[in-house]
N, CA, C and O atoms as CSV, one atom per row, in Angstrom:
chain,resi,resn,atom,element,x,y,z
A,1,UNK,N,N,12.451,-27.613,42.335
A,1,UNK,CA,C,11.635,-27.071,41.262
A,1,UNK,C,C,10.263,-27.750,41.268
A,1,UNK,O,O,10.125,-28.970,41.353
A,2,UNK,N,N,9.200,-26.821,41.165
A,2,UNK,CA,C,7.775,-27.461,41.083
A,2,UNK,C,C,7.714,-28.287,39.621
A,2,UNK,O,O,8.617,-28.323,38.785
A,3,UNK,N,N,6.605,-28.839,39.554
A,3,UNK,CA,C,6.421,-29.934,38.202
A,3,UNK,C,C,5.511,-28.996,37.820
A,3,UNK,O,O,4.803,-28.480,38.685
A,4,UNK,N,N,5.369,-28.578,36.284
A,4,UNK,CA,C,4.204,-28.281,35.880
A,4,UNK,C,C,3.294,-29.226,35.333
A,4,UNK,O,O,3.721,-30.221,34.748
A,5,UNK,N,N,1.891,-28.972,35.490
A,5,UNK,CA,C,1.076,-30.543,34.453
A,5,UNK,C,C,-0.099,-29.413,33.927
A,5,UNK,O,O,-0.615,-28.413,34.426
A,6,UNK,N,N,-0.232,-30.207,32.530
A,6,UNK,CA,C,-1.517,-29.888,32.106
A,6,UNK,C,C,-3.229,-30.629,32.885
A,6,UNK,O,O,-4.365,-30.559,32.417
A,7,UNK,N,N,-2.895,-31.076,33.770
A,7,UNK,CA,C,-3.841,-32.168,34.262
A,7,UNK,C,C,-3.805,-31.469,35.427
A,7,UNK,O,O,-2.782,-30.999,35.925
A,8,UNK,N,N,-5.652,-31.338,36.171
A,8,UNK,CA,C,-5.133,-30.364,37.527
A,8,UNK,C,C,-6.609,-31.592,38.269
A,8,UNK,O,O,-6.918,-32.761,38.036
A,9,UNK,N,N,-7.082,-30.655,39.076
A,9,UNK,CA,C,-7.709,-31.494,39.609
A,9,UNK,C,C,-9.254,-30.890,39.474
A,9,UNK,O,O,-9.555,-29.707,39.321
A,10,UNK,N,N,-10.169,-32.056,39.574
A,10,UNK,CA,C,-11.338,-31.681,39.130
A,10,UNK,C,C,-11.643,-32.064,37.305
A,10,UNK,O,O,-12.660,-32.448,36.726
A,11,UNK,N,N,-10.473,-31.797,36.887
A,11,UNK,CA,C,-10.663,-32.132,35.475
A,11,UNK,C,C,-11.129,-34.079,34.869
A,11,UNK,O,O,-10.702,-35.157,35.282
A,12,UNK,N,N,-12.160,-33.733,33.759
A,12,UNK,CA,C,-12.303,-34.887,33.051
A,12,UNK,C,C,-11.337,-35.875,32.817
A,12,UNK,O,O,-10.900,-35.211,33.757
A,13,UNK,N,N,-10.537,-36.787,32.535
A,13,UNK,CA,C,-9.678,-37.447,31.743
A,13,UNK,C,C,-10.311,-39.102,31.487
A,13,UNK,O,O,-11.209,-39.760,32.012
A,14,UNK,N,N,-9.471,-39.306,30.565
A,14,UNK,CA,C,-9.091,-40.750,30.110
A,14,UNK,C,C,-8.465,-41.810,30.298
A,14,UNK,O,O,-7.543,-41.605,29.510
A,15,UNK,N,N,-8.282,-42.654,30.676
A,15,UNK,CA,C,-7.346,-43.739,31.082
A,15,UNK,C,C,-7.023,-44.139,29.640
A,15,UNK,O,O,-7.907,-44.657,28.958
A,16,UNK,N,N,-5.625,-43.893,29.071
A,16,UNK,CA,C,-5.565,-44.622,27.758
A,16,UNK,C,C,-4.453,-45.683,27.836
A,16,UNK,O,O,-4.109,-46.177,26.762
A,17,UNK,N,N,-3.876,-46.079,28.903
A,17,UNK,CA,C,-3.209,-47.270,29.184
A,17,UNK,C,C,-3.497,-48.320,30.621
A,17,UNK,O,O,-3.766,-47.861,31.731
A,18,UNK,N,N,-3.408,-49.365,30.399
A,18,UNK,CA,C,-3.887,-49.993,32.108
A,18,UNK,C,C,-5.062,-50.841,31.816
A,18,UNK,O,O,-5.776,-50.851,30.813
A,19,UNK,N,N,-5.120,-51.583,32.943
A,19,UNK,CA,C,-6.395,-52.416,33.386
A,19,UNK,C,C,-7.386,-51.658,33.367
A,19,UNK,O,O,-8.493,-52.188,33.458
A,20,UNK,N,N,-7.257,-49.671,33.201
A,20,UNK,CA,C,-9.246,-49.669,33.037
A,20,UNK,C,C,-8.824,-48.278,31.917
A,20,UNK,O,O,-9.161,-47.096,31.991
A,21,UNK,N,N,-7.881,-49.060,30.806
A,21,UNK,CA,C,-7.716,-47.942,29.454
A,21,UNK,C,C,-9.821,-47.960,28.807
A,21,UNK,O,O,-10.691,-48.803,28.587
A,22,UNK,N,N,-9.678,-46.599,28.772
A,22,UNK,CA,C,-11.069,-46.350,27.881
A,22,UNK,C,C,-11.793,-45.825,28.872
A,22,UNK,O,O,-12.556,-44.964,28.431
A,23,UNK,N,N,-11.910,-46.050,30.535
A,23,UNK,CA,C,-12.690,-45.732,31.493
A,23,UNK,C,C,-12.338,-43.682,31.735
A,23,UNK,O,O,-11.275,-43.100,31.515
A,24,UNK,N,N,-13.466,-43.165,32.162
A,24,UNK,CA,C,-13.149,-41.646,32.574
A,24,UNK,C,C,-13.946,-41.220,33.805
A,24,UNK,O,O,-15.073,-41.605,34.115
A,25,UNK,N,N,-13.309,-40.520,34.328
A,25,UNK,CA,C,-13.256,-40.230,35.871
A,25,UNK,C,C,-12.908,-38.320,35.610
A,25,UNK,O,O,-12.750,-37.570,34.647
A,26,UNK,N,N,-12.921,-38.237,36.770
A,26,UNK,CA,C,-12.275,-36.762,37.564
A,26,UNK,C,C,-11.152,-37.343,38.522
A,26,UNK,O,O,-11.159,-38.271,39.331
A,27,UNK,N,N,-10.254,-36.502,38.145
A,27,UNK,CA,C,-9.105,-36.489,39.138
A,27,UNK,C,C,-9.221,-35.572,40.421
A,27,UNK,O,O,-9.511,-34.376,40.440
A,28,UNK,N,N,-8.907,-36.460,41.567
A,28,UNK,CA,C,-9.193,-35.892,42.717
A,28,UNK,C,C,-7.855,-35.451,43.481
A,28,UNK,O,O,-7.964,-34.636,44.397
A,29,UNK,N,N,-6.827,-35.867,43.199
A,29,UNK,CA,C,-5.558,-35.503,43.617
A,29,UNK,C,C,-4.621,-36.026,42.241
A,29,UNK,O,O,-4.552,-37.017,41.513
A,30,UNK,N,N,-3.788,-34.345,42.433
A,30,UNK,CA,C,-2.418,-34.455,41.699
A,30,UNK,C,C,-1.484,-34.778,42.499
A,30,UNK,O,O,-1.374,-33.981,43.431
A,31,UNK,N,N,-0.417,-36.044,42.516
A,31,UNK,CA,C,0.798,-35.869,43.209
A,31,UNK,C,C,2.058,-35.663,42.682
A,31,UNK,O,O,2.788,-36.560,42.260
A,32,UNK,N,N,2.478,-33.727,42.719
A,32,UNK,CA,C,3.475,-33.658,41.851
A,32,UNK,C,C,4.861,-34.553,41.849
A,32,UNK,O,O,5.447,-34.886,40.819
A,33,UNK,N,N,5.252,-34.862,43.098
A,33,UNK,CA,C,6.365,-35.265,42.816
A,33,UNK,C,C,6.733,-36.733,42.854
A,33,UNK,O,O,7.869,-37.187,42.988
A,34,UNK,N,N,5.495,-37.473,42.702
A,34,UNK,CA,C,5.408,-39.011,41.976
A,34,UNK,C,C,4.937,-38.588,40.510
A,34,UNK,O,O,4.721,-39.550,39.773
A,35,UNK,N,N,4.784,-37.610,40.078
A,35,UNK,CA,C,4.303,-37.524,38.622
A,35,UNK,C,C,3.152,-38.615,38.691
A,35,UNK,O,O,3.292,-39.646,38.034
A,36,UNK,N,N,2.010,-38.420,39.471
A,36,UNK,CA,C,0.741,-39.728,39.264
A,36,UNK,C,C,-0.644,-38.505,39.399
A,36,UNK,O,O,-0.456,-37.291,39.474
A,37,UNK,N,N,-1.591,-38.973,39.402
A,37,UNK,CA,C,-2.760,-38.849,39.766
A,37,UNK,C,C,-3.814,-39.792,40.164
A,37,UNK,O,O,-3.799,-40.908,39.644
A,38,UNK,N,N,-4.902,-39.437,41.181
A,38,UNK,CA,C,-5.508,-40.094,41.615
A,38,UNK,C,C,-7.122,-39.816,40.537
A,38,UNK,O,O,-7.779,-38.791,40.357
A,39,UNK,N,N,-7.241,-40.744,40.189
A,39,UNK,CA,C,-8.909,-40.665,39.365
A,39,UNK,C,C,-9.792,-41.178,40.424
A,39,UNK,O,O,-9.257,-42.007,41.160
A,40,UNK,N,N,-11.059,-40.871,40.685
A,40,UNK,CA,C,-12.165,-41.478,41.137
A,40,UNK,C,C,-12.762,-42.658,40.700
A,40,UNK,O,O,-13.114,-42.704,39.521
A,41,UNK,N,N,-12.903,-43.409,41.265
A,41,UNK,CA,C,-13.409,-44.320,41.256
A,41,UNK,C,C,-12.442,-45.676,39.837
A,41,UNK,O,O,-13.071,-46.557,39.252
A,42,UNK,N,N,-11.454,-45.511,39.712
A,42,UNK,CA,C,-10.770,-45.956,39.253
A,42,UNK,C,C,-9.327,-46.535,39.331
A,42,UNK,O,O,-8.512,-45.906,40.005
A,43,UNK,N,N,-8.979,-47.555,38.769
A,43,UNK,CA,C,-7.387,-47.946,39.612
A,43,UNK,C,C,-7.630,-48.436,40.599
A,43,UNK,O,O,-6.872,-48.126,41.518
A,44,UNK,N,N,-8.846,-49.491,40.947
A,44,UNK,CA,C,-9.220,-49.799,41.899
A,44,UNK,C,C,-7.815,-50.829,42.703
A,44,UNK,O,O,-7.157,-51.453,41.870
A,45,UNK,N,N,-7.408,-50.997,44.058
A,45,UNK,CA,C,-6.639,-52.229,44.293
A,45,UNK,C,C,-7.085,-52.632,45.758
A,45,UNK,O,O,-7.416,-51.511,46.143
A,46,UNK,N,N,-7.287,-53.342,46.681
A,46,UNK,CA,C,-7.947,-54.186,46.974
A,46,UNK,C,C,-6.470,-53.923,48.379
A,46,UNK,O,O,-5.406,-54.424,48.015
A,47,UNK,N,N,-6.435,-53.350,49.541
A,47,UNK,CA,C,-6.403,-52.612,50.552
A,47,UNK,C,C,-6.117,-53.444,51.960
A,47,UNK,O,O,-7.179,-53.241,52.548
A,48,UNK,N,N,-5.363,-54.208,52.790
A,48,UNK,CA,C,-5.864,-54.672,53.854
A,48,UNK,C,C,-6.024,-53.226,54.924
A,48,UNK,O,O,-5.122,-52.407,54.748
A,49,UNK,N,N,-6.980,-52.885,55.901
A,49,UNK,CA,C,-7.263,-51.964,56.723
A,49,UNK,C,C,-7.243,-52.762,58.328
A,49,UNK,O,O,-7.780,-53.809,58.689
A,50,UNK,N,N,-6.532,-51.944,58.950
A,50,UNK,CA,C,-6.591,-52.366,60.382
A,50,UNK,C,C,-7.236,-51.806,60.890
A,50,UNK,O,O,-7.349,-50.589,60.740
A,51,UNK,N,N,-8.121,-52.744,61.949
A,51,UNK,CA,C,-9.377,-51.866,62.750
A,51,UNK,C,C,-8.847,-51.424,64.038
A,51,UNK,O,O,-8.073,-51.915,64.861
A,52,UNK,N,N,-9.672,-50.079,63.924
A,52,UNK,CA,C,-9.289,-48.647,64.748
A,52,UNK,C,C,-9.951,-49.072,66.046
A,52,UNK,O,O,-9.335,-49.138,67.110
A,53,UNK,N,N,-11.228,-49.353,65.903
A,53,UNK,CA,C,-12.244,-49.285,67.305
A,53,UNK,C,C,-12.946,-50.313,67.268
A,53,UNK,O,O,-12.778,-51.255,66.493
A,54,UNK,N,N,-14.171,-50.170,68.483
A,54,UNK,CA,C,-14.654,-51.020,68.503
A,54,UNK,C,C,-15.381,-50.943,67.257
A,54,UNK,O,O,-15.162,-51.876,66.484
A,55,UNK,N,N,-16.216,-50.029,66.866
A,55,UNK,CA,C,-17.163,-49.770,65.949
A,55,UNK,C,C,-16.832,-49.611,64.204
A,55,UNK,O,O,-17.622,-49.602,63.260
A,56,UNK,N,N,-15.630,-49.516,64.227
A,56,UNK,CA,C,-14.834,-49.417,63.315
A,56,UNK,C,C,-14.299,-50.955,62.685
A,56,UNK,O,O,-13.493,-51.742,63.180
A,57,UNK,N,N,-15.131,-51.054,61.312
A,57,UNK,CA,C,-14.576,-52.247,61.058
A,57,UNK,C,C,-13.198,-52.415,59.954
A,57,UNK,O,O,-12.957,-51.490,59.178
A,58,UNK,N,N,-12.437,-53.519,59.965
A,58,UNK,CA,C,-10.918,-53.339,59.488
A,58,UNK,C,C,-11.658,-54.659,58.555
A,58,UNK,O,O,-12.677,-55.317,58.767
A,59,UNK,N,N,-10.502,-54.701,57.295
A,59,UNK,CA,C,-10.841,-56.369,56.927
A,59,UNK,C,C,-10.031,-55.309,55.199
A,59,UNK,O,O,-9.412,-54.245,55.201
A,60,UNK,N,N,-10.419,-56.205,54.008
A,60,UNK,CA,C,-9.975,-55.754,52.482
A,60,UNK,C,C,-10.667,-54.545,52.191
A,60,UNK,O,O,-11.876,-54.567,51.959
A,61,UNK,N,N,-10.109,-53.657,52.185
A,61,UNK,CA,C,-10.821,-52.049,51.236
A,61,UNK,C,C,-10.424,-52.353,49.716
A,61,UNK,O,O,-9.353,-52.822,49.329
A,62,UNK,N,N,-11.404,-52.023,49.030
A,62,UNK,CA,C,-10.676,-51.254,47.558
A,62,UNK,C,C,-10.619,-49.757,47.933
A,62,UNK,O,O,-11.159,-49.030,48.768
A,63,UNK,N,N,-9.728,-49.630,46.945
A,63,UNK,CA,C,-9.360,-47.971,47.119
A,63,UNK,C,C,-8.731,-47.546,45.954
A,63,UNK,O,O,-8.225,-48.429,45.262
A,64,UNK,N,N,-8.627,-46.095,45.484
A,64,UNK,CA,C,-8.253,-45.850,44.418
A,64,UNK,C,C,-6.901,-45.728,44.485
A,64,UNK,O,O,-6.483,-45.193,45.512
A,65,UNK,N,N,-6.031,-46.104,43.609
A,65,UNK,CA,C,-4.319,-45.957,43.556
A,65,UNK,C,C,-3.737,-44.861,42.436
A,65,UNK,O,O,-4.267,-44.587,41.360
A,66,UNK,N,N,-2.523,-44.319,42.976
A,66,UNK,CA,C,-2.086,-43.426,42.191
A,66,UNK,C,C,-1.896,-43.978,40.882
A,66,UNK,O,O,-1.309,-45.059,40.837
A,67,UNK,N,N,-2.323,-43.385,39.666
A,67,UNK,CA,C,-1.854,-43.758,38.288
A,67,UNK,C,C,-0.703,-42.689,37.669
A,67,UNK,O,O,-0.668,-41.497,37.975
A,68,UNK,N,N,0.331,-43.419,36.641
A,68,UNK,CA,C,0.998,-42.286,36.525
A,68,UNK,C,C,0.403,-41.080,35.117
A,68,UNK,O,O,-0.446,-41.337,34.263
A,69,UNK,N,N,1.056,-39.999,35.260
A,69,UNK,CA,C,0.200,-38.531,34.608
A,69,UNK,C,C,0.474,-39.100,32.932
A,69,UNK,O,O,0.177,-38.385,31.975
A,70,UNK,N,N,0.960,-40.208,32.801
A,70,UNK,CA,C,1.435,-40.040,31.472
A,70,UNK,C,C,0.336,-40.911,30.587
A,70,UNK,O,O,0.190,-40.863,29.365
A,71,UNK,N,N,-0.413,-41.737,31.563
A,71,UNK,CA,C,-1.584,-42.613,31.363
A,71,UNK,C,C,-3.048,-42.080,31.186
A,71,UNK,O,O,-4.088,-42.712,30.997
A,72,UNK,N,N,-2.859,-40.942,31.284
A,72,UNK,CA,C,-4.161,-40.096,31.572
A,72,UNK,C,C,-4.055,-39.319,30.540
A,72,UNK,O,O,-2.912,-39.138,30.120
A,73,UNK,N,N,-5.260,-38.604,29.798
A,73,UNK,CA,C,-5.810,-37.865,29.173
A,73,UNK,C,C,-6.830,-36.509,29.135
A,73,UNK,O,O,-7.904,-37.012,29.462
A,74,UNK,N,N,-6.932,-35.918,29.045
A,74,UNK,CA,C,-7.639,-34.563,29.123
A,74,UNK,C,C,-8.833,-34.747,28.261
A,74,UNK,O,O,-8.774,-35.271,27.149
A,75,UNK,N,N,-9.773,-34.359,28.737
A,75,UNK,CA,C,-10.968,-35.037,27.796
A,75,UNK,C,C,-11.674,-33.541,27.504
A,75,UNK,O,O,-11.956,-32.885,28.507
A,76,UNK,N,N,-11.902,-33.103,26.503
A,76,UNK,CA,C,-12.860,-31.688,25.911
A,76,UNK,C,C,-14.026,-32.655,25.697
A,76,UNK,O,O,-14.315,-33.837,25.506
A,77,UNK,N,N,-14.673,-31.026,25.896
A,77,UNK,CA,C,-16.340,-31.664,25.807
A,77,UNK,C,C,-17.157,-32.080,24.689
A,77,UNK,O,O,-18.243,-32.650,24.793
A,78,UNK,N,N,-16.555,-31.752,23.580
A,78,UNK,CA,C,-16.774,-31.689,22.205
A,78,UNK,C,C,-15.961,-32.735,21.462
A,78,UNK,O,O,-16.523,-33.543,20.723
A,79,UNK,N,N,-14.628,-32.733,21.649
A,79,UNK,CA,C,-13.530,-33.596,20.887
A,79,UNK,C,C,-13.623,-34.777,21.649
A,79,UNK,O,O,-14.470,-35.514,21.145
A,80,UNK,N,N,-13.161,-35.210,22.542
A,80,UNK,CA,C,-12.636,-36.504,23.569
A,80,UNK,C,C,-11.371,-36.127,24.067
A,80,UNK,O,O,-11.107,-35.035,24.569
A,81,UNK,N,N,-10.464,-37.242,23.879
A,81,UNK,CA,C,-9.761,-36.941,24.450
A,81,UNK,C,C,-8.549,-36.302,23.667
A,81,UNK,O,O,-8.173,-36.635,22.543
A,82,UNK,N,N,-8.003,-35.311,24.481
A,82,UNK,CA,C,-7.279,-34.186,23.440
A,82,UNK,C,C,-6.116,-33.640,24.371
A,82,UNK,O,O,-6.137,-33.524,25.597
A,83,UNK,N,N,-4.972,-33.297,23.376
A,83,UNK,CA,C,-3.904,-32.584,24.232
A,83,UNK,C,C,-4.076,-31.182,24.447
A,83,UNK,O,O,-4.465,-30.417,23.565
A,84,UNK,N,N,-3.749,-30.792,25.774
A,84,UNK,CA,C,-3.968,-29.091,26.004
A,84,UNK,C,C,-2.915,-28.490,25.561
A,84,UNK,O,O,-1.758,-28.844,25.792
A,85,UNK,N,N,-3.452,-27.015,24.526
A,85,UNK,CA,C,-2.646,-25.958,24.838
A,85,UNK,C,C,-2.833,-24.947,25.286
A,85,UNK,O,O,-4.030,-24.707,25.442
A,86,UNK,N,N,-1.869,-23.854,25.719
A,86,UNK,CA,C,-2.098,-22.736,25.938
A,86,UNK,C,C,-2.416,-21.387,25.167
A,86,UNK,O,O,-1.671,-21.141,24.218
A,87,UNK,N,N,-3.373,-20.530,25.434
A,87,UNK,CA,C,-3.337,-19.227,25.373
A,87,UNK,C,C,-3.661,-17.844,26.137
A,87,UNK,O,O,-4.283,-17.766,27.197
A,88,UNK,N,N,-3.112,-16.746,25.387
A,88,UNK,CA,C,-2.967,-16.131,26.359
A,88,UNK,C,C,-4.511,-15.445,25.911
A,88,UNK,O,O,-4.981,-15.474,24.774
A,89,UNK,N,N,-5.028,-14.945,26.894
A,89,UNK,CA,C,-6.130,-14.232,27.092
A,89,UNK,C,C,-6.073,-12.876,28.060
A,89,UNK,O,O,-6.195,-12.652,29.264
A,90,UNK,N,N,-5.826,-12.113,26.881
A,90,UNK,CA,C,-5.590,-10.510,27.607
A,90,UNK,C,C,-4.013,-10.549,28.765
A,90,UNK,O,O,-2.826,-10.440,28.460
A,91,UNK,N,N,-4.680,-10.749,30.130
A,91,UNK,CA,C,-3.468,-10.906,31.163
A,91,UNK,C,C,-3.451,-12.607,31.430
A,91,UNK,O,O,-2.449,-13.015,32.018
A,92,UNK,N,N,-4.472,-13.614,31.046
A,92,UNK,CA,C,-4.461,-14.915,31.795
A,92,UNK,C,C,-3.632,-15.512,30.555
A,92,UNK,O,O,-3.355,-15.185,29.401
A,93,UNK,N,N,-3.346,-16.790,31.628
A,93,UNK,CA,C,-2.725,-18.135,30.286
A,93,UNK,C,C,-3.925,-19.181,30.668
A,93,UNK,O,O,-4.145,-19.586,31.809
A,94,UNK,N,N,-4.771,-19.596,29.310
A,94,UNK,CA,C,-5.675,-20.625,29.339
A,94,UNK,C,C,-5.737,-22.048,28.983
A,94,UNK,O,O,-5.535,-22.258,27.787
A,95,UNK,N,N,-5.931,-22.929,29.605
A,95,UNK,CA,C,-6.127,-24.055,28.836
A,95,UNK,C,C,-7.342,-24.202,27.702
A,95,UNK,O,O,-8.554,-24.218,27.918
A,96,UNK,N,N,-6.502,-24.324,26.171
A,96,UNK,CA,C,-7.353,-25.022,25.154
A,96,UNK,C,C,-7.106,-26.269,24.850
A,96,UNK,O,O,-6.019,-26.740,25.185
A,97,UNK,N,N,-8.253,-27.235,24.011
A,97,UNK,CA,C,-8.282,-27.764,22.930
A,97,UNK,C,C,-7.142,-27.632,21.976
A,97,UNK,O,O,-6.896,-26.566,21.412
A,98,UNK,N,N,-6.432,-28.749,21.795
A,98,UNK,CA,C,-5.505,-28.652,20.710
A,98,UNK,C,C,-6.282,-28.747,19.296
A,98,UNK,O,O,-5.719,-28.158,18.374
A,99,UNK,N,N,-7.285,-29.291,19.045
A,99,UNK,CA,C,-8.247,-29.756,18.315
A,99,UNK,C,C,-9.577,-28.707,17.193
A,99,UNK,O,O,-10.077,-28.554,16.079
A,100,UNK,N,N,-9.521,-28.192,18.841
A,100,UNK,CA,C,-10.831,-27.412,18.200
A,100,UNK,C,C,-11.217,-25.897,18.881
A,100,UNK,O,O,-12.175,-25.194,18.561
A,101,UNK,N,N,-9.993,-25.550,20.107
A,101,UNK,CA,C,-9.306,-24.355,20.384
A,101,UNK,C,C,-10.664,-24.159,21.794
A,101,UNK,O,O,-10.456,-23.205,22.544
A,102,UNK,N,N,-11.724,-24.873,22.042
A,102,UNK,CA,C,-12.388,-24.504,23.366
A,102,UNK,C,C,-11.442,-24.344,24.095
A,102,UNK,O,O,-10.318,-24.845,24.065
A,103,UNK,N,N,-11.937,-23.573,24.822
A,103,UNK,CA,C,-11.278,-23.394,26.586
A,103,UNK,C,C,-11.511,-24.724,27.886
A,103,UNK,O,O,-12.656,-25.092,28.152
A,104,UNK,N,N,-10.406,-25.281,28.535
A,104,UNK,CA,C,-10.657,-26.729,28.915
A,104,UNK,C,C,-10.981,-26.061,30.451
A,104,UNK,O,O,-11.299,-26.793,31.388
């Protein structure tokens, strides 16, 4: 069975638990079946990399780490951070604002 999430990719969110609660990013990858997401530039952890070539240098990366979906938040442009619901629109199902009913 697929996972459904209100959280897709490209979208705003919140970090509201963790070492960077309060920070907001775009999510660049959903991974459904760790239930995580990847935020940009956030969740930083500190990487050893093995070097490929000559030209290619290896040594500590930071890099962003999966966070889990339950830590994250949906951020409207108007409210902050807010839970999505759905409606239907004619034939579509939309993400709103629980808050203040925009379209997310």
């Amino acid at each position: 069975m697929i996972k459904k999430f209100k959280i897709r990719r490209d979208d705003t969110v919140e970090i509201i638990a963790g070492k960077d609660k309060g920070k907001r990013g775009t999510v660049v990858r959903v991974l459904r079946e760790k239930d995580r997401v990847i935020v940009s530039g956030l969740n930083l952890v500190k990487k050893a990399v093995k070097r490929r070539s000559q030209q290619d240098r290896g040594g500590i990366m930071e890099i962003e780490a999966p966070i889990h979906i339950s830590n994250v938040m949906l951020v409207c442009k108007k409210c902050g951070p807010v839970k999505a619901g759905y409606k239907i629109d004619g034939e579509k199902k939309i993400r709103v604002c629980r808050k203040c009913g925009e379209a997310l």
